[in-house]
MDTraj code that builds the backbone (N, CA, C; nanometers):
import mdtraj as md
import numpy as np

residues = "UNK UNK UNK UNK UNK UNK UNK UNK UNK UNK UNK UNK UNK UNK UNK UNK UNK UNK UNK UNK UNK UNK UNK UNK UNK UNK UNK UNK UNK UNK UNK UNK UNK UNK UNK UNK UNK UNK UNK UNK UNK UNK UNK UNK UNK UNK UNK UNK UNK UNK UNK UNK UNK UNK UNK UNK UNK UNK UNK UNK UNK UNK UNK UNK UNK UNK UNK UNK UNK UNK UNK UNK UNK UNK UNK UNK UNK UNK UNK UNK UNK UNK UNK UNK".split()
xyz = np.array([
    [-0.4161, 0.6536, 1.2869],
    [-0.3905, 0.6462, 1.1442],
    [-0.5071, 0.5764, 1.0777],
    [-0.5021, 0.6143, 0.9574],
    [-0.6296, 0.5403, 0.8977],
    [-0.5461, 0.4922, 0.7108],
    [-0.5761, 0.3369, 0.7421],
    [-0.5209, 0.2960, 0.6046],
    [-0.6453, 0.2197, 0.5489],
    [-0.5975, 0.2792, 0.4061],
    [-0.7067, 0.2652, 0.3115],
    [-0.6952, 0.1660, 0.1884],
    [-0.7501, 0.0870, 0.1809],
    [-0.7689, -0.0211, 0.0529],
    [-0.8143, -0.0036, -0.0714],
    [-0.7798, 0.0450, -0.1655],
    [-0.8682, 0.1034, -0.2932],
    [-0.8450, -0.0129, -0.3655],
    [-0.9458, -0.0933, -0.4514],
    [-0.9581, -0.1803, -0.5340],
    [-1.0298, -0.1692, -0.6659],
    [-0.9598, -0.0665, -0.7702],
    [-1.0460, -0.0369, -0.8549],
    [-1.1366, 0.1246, -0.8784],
    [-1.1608, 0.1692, -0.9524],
    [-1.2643, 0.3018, -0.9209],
    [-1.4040, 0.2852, -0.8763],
    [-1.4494, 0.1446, -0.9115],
    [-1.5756, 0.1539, -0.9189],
    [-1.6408, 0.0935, -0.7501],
    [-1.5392, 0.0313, -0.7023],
    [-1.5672, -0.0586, -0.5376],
    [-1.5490, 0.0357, -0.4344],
    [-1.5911, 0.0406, -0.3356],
    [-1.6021, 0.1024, -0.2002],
    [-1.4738, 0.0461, -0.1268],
    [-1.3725, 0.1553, -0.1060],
    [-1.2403, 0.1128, -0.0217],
    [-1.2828, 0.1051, 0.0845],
    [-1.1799, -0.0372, 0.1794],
    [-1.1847, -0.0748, 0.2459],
    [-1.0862, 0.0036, 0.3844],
    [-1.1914, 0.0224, 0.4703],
    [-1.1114, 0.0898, 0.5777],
    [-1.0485, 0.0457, 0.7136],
    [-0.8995, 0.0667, 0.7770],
    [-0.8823, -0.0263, 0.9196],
    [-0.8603, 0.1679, 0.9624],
    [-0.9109, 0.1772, 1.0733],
    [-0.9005, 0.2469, 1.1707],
    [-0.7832, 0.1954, 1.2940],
    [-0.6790, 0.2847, 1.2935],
    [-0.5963, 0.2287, 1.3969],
    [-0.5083, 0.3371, 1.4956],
    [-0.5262, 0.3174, 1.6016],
    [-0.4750, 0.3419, 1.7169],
    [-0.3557, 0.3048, 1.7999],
    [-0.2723, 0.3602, 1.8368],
    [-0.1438, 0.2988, 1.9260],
    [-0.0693, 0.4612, 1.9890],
    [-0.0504, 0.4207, 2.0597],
    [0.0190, 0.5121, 2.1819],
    [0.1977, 0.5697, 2.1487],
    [0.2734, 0.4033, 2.1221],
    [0.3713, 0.4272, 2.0949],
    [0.3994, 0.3160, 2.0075],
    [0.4542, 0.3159, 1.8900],
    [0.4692, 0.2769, 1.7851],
    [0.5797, 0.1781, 1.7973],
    [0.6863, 0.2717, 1.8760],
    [0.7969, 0.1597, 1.8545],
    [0.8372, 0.0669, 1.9529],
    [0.7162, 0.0750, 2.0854],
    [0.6853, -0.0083, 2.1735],
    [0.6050, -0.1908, 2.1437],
    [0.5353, -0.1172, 2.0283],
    [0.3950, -0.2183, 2.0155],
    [0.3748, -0.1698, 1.8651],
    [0.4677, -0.2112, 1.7644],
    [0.4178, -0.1676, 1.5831],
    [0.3077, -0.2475, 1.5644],
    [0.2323, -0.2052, 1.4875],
    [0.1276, -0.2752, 1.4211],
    [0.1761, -0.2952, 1.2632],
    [0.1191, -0.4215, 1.2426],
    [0.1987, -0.5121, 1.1217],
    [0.0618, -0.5440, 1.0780],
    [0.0326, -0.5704, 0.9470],
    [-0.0754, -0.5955, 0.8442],
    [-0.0330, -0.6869, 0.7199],
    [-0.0924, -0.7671, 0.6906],
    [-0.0872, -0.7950, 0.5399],
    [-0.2130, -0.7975, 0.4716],
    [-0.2320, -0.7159, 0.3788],
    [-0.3583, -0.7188, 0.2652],
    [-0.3935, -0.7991, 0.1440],
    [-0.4327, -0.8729, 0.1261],
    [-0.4288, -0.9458, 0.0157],
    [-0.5598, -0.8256, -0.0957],
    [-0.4108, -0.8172, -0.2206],
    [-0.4822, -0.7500, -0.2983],
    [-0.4270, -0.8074, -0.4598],
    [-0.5391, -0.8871, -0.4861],
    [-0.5761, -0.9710, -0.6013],
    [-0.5700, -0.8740, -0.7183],
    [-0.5504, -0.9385, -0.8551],
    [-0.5570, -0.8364, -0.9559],
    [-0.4609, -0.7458, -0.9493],
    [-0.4861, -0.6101, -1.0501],
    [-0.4048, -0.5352, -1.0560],
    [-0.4915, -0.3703, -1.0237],
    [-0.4304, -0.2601, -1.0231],
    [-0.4871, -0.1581, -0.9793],
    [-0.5353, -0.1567, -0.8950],
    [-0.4455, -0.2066, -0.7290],
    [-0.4934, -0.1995, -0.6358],
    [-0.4065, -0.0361, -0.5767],
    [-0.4610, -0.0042, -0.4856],
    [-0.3722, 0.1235, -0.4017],
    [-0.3782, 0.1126, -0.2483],
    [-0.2650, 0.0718, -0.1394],
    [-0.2875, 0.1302, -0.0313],
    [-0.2241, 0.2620, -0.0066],
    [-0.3497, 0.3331, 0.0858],
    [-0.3282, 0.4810, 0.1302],
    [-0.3374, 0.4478, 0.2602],
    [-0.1937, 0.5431, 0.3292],
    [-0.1914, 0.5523, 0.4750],
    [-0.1929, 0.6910, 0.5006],
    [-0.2996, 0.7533, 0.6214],
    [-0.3450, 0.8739, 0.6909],
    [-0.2817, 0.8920, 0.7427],
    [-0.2720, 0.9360, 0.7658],
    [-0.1784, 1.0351, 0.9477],
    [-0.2740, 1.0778, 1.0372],
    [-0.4156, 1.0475, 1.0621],
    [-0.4933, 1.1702, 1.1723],
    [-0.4980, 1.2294, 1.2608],
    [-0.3545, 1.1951, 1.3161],
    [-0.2681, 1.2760, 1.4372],
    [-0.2445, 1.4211, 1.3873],
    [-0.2549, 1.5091, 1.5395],
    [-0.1812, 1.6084, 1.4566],
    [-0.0503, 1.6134, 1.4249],
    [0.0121, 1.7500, 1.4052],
    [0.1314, 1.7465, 1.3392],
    [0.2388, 1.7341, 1.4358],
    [0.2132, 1.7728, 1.5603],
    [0.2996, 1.7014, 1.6829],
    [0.3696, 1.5658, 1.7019],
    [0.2590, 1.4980, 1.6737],
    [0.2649, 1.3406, 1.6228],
    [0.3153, 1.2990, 1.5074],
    [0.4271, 1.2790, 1.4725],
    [0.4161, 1.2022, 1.3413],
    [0.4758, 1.0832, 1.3007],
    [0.4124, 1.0280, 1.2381],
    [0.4205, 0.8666, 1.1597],
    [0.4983, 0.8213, 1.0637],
    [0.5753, 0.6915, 1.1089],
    [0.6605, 0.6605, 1.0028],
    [0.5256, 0.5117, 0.9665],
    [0.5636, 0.4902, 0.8048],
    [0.4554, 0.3916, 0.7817],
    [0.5566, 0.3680, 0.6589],
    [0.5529, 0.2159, 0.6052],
    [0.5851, 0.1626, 0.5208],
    [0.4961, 0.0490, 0.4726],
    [0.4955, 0.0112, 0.3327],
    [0.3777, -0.0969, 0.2595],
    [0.5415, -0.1316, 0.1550],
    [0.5195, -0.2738, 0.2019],
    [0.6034, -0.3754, 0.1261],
    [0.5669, -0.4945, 0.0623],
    [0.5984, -0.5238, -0.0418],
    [0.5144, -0.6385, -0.1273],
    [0.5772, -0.7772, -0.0378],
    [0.4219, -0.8637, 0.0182],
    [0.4754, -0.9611, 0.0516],
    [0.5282, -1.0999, -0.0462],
    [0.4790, -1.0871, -0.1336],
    [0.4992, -1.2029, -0.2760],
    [0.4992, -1.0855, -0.4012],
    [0.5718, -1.1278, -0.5290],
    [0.5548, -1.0736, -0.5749],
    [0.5446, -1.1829, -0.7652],
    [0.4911, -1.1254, -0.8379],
    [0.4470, -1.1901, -0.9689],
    [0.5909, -1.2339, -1.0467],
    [0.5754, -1.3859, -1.0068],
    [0.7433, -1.4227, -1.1109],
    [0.7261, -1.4293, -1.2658],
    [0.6026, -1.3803, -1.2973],
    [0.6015, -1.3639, -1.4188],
    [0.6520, -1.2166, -1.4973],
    [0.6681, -1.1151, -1.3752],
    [0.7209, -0.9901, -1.4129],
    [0.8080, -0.9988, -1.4769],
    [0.8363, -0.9569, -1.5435],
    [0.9996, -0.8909, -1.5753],
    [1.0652, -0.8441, -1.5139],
    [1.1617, -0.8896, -1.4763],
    [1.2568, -0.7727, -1.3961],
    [1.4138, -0.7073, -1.4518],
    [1.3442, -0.6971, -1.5799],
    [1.4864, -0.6059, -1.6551],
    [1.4341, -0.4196, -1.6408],
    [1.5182, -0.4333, -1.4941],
    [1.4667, -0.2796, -1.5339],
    [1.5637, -0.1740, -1.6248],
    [1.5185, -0.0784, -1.6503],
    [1.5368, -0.0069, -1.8002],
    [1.5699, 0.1110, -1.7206],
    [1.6608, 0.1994, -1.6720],
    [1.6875, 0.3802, -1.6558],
    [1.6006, 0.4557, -1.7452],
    [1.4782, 0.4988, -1.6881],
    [1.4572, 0.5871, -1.8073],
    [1.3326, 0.5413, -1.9037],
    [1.3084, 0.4437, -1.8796],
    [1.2563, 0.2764, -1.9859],
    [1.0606, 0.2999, -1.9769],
    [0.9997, 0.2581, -2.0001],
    [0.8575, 0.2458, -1.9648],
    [0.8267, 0.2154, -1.7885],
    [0.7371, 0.3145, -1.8007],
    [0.6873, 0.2536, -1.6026],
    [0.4980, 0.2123, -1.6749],
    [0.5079, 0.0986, -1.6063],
    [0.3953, 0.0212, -1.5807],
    [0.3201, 0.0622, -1.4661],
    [0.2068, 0.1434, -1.4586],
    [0.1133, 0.2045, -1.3313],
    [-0.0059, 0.0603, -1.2970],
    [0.0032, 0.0281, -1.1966],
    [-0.0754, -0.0532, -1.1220],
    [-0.0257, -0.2278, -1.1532],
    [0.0664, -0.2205, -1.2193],
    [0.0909, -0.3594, -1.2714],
    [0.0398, -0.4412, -1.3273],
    [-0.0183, -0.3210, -1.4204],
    [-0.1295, -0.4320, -1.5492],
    [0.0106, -0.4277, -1.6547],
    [0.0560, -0.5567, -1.6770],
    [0.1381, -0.5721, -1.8158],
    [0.0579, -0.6141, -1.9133],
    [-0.0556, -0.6130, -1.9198],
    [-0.1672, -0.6607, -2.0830],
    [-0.2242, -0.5860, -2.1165],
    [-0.1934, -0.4637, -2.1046],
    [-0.2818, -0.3621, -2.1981],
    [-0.1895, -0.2940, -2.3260],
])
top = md.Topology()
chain = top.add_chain()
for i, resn in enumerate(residues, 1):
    res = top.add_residue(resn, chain, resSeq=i)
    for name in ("N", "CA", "C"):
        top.add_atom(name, md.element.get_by_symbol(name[0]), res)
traj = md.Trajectory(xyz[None], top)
């Protein structure tokens, strides 16, 4: 699998190359620290289609300054810039 760090349009994403045999023997666990806002992780699959990958990205902290009245229907905020 190959997971990808995007920070922005203008910076060179950051790449981990990763390997494992059996997943649910030996998971591989990560945390990214991604500062600011308009960050993106992307996870690959480069296995073939024989192979396939379960992958999940979960916020380890999250901004207590958010709001958390969510709205049905309401405004979505993309990358978690609330100041524009």
């Amino acid at each position: 699998a190959r997971i990808e760090l995007l920070q922005g349009p203008n910076n060179n994403k950051q790449v981990i190359e990763l390997y494992t045999e059996d997943g649910l023997d030996r998971p591989f666990f990560c945390v990214l620290r991604t500062p600011g806002s308009g960050n993106v992780i992307r996870v690959v699959n480069t296995a073939p289609v024989e192979f396939p990958m379960t992958a999940s990205v979960v916020a380890d902290s999250i901004n207590p300054d958010v709001s958390s009245d969510a709205v049905l229907g309401g405004d979505v905020v993309i990358g978690g810039d609330l100041g524009w």
